[in-house]
C-alpha angles and dihedrals in degrees: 000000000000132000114205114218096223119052103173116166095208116339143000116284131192082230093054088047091051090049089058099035105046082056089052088058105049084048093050090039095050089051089052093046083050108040079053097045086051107043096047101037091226121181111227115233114225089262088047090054096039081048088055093044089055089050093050090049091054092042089061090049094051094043082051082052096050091045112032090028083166092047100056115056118216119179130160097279090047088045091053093050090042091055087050098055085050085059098041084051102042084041091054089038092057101032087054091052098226093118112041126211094013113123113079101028094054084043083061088044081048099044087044086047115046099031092069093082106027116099131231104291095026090058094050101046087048091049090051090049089048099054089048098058090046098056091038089053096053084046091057090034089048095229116175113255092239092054093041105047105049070054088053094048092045087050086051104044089049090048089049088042096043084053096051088044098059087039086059094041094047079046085051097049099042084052087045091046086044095048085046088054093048095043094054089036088055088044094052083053099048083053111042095039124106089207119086118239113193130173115200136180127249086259089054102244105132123250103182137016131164126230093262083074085081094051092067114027100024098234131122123253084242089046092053096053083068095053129075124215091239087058091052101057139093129256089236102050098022090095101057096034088053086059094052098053094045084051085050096049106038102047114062121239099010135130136198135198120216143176122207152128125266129186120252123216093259087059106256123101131264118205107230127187106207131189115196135193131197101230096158091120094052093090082208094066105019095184145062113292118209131182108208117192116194102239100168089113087045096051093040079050093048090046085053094038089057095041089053092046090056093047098056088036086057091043082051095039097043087034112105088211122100104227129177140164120213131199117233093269089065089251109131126239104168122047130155132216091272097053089045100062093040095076090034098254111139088212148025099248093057086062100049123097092032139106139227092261106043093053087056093053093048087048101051099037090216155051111316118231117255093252094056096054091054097053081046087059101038084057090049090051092049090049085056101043084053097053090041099052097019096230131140116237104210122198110007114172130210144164125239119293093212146072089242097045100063113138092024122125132205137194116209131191108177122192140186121262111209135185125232084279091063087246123145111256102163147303145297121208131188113188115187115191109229098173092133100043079040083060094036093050093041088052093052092047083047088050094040081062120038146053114277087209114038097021090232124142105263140217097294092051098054082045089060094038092056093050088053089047091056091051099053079038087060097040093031113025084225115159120260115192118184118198109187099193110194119197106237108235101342087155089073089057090046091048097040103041103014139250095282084061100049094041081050089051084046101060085047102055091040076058095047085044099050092040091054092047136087107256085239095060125092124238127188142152111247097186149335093317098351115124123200134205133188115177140160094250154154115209107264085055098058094050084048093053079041094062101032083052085050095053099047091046083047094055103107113254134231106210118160082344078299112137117212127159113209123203119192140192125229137191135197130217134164138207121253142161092270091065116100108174135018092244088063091049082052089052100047083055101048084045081064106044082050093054090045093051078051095059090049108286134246084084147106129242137181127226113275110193093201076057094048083049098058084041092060095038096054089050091046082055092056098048094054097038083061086067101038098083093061103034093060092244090127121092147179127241125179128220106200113227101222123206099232093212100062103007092240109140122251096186161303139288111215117223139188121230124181125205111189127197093209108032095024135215091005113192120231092248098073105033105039083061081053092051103040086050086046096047089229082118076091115066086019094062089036087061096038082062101048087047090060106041082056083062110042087043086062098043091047088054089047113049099006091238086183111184090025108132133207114216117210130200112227127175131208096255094063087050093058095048102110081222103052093084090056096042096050079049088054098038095057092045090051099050096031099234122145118255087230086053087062113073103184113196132199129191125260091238102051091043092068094045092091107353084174091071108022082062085056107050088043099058087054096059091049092071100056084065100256122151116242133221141183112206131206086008114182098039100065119069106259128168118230090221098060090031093069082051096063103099083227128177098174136044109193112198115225114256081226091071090039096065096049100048094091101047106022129060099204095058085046091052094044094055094054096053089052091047086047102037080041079051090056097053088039096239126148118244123225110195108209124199097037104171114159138029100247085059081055097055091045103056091045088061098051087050101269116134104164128075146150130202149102084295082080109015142312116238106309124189125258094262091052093047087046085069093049089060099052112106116279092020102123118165126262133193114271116249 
């Protein structure tokens, strides 16, 4: 068995040499203390033996520390008693002379000894203690100073060297601990790296690797020592990569970069970046020294990634398009193909860098318009509205910058662009060019409103230019005059020449109209063969536009070598403050063209509001008399028709009255017009006459008025119902009246419309056994030959003729010629209007014997001409 001296567990320490040489001193010692003892035969005081005793105690600590290191704990305070007791031994030792000479020479071994692991203060403090006990040891021992002091220099050169030995070897130790530390921390990185770190020769055989190496390429770090990085690398990239490592090699202190592929242990190939240094000179490394990082993935992303960049550069580029993306400053970064060639720039980096304003500049070569500018300006702003509220604009529609451009149309979104911290870097812009739709859409709003024709704006185009009048009317106060020009009896050109002719005659007189008027002024076709004027106008001035329109319309026109001549009707109307709506300005207008067609058309007339009035009123009328019917708000009165002779009553007329809830007690005047226009005359006069033959049904089963009659109003409209013959018929079966009871009359008037077919009707009623009368006869126009036609039973002379017989010979005259012509076609007669007893007398004596009037009694209620029919009632004269 051997025990080293030294046991160091990494390095030397001052701590490992004092173990070994403090031993080294108590057995040196020990042999000194001996030999003397020995040689000289010398007897050991009790001091001398008690010092012996101490320095074989310290030997067997330090032999325990020398054996056991780990057992016997030295540290600096042990070390410093220890180094006392040495003292106070070598100093009895010395003071008892059994050992000569052996004060200050053991004091040196002592100071070489026990300052190694004693630190600054405590070293100095132990040499100066040193060098105290051993002057004041030659002092006791009375050495000579020359023998003395050479001993003092050497004590304190050991203890100075002793000191500087245990500095270097506590510098030794902390280079050694560091190197240690780099050595394991460089270690720790080999390992955990994903990076390869290989160290080859200059001859290229690998020295060291570290286990990422497998990693990569798949190889142990022992496989790899038997390959050679010329072996590893592929055909395609061995040549250049040869070239770099020569170049490597061969040039001190360089490096190189390189990119390749190198084969992995299962056969395919890895991409591999590597970064190599020439450390051929470093005596530590003695090779070239490479960092080699695994970028198959990267290269595999930057493949895709490429791939991905020309795809969407191909989606930019083939897009139509124009897209761009702007910094924050309104430079662009980002432009397609499209946008490109817009502005006239072959490639994108031509357009970066520069703003909206400078590539218009560039494009134009000159000075922008002001207008320009401003829409310049107007695009910058958006683009900085987006990036400060980070908010997309969507749809923003502009017209062309350029010169070139004009008529072109573009549709804009602009978005946000934002980083990974959600902040606003820029801005991204699509512009689509919609020229086209832009046409297409402006077409369709140009058709929507205007004539297809004439080309004249149309009905819904006045509507919105009057809108926009009465605004500027309200803010302004500006004149508004409307002409609503009406064609007079266009329908007979339609119907004698055809459509083709009068669109023809159309588009000729749109040409004649906007000739003749000012270029400010609107014209538009309202309707089929409606004109419309708005003009900026007094009143003078708009009846002046009036006749030169009519004059224009008036010329005679050449149409297919075919001659007309077109009249037309125009009415004026103004803006004021009244008017709500534009359809009520409209309707002012075309008040006012009807009212000129009543005065005999070809003429102008200006809006009359009393007109207007009657006009409203009338159609108010209409409206409610649709509902009366059917609300109950219509009702019967009776007229009695009054023998003149005796006074009995032969009959009744029977009359409408409307009582309105609305418009109250409404005379017949002014609704029977409404309803004949209407056509409720129909089912009106249809229930009028079932009303009556009720109650003259009741009253002939009452009082058996035999030979009492029941005179209906019909107009010309219910005769020439298909149905009216049917439902008389049904009307009479259901009440049970007899058809000679019924004396149905007709107006003069309405008789000659159309004396073809009122003959006919007639006819037809006569056979069912009516009665027929012709009411306000000698005021209508009648014919005498188809007069003699009318199966009549009844003339009625107007009321017109009946006021005038006492005081006026014509109407005298008048009345005789109808009894007598009523005497040749052996009709009775019927005198209306009778209001006084002297017209009585006169028409009895002129043979008419029938009359009706307030002589007798104004229209009266069923109840009150009930009590007209009951026995020994005859007529009076009223008071």
């Amino acid at each position: 068995m051997t025990i080293p001296l030294l046991r160091p567990a990494s390095v030397i320490t001052t701590n490992e040499v004092f173990r070994v040489a403090s031993l080294f001193f108590y057995i040196i010692l020990l042999v000194h203390v001996a030999m003397a003892a020995a040689t000289q035969r010398l007897m050991f005081s009790d001091n001398s033996a008690a010092a012996v005793s101490l320095l074989l105690l310290l030997f067997l600590v330090s032999l325990g520390r020398f054996i056991w290191p780990k057992a016997v704990a030295y540290s600096q305070g042990h070390v410093l008693v220890e180094m006392g007791l040495v003292m106070l031994l070598v100093s009895m030792l010395a003071l008892q002379r059994t050992v000569p000479s052996v004060s200050l020479s053991w004091l040196i071994a002592v100071a070489g000894v026990f300052l190694l692991p004693l630190e600054a203060i405590g070293a100095l403090i132990a040499i100066l203690c040193t060098v105290v006990l051993s002057f004041m040891l030659g002092t006791w021992l009375g050495t000579r100073l020359s023998d003395w002091l050479p001993q003092l220099y050497a004590l304190v050169f050991i203890g100075l060297l002793a000191r500087l030995l245990s500095r270097a070897l506590k510098l030794n130790l902390s280079a050694l601990e560091q190197a240690h530390l780099n050595e394991r921390r460089f270690d720790a990185i080999a390992r955990a790296t994903r990076h390869v770190f290989m160290i080859v020769d200059a001859r290229f055989q690998v020295k060291y690797v570290n286990p990422a190496i497998h990693e990569v390429t798949g190889f142990t770090e022992e496989e790899v020592r038997h390959l050679t990085l010329k072996s590893a690398n592929h055909p395609d990239d061995e040549e250049e990569h040869k070239k770099k490592l020569r170049y490597l090699r061969d040039v001190p202190h360089s490096s190189i970069f390189s990119r390749h592929r190198t084969r992995h242990k299962k056969g395919h190939w890895v991409w591999v970046e590597a970064c190599g240094y020439n450390m051929l000179h470093d005596s530590a490394i003695k090779g070239l020294v490479f960092s080699i990082e695994d970028i198959t993935a990267r290269k595999e992303a930057e493949r895709r990634l490429a791939e991905e960049h020309a795809l969407l550069r191909a989606v930019l580029d083939h897009n139509p398009s124009m897209i761009y993306a702007k910094d924050t400053e309104g430079r662009y970064t980002i432009s397609n193909l499209s946008y490109q060639r817009r502005f006239g720039y072959s490639s994108e980096d031509a357009l970066r860098g520069k703003t909206v304003q400078e590539v218009f500049l560039l494009q134009e070569n000159r000075s922008p318009q002001p207008p320009a500018c401003e829409l310049v300006g107007q695009m910058h702003r958006q683009d900085l509205e987006v990036m400060q509220t980070g908010e997309a604009l969507i749809d923003l529609e502009t017209q062309g910058l350029g010169e070139n451009e004009v008529g072109s149309w573009y549709r804009t979104n602009k978005y946000p662009l934002r980083d990974a911290h959600d902040r606003v870097i820029g801005i991204l812009g699509i512009i689509r060019d919609i020229t086209d739709r832009k046409g297409y859409e402006m077409r369709l709003e140009h058709q929507a409103l205007h004539d297809p024709l004439t080309g004249l704006p149309n009905r819904r185009y006045v509507l919105k230019e009057i809108a926009d009048a009465m605004v500027e009317y309200r803010t302004k106060k500006t004149r508004l005059a409307v002409l609503f020009c009406d064609l007079d009896f266009f329908k007979s050109v339609n119907d004698t020449h055809g459509h083709d002719f009068g669109d023809k005659c159309l588009r000729e007189l749109t040409r004649r109209m906007s000739a003749e008027l000012p270029s400010r002024d609107f014209v538009a076709r309202f309707g089929g063969n409606e004109f419309v004027v708005l003009a900026n106008a007094s009143l003078l001035e708009a009846s002046i536009r009036a006749e030169v329109l009519l004059n224009a319309v008036s010329r005679q026109l050449v149409i297919d070598d075919v001659i007309v001549k077109i009249q037309a009707s125009i009415g004026i109307a103004f803006l004021h403050a009244g008017h709500n709506s534009p359809s009520e300005l409209i309707r002012d207008a075309d008040a006012a063209m009807y009212q000129a067609k009543e005065h005999g058309r070809n003429r102008v007339e200006i809006f009359d509001a009393l007109l207007q009035d009657l006009s409203t009123k009338r159609a108010q009328l209409d409206v409610a008399l649709r509902f009366a019917l059917e609300r109950n708000e219509l009702a019967l009165a009776y007229q009695p028709k009054v023998s003149l002779l005796d006074g009995s009553v032969k009959g009744f007329e029977l009359l409408l009255r409307w009582n309105s809830p609305e418009y109250g007690l409404v005379p017949p005047n002014e609704f029977i017009p409404i309803a004949e226009t209407s056509g409720l005359i129909v089912p009106i006069g249809l229930w009028a006459l079932e009303q009556g033959c009720k109650q003259l049904s009741a009253w002939n089963r009452r009082y058996a008025t035999d030979g009492l009659t029941l005179a209906v109003n019909v107009s010309m409209r219910q005769l020439l119902q298909s149905s009216f013959l049917s439902e008389v018929t049904a009307i009479l079966k259901r009440t049970g009246v007899p058809p000679a009871s019924i004396e149905l009359e007709l107006t003069e008037t309405s008789a000659m419309a159309n004396p073809v077919q009122t003959i006919e009707t007639l006819s037809m009623l006569k056979k069912l056994g009516l009665r027929l009368a012709l009411d306000d006869f000698g005021t209508g126009y009648s014919s005498l030959a188809y007069l003699q036609k009318l199966p009549l039973d009844v003339l009625k002379i107007d009321k017109a003729f009946i006021h005038g017989l006492a005081s006026n010979n014509s109407d005298a005259e008048i009345v005789r010629l109808i009894l007598a012509l009523a005497q040749t076609l052996q009709l009775e007669t019927v005198a209306e209007g009778v209001e006084s007893a002297e017209q009585i007398a006169l028409l009895n004596q002129m043979g008419c014997h029938l009359g009706q009037g307030y002589a007798y009694s104004p229209s009266i209620s069923a109840q009150e001409a009930e009590r007209l029919l009951q026995p020994a009632a005859p007529m009076t004269l009223a008071s």
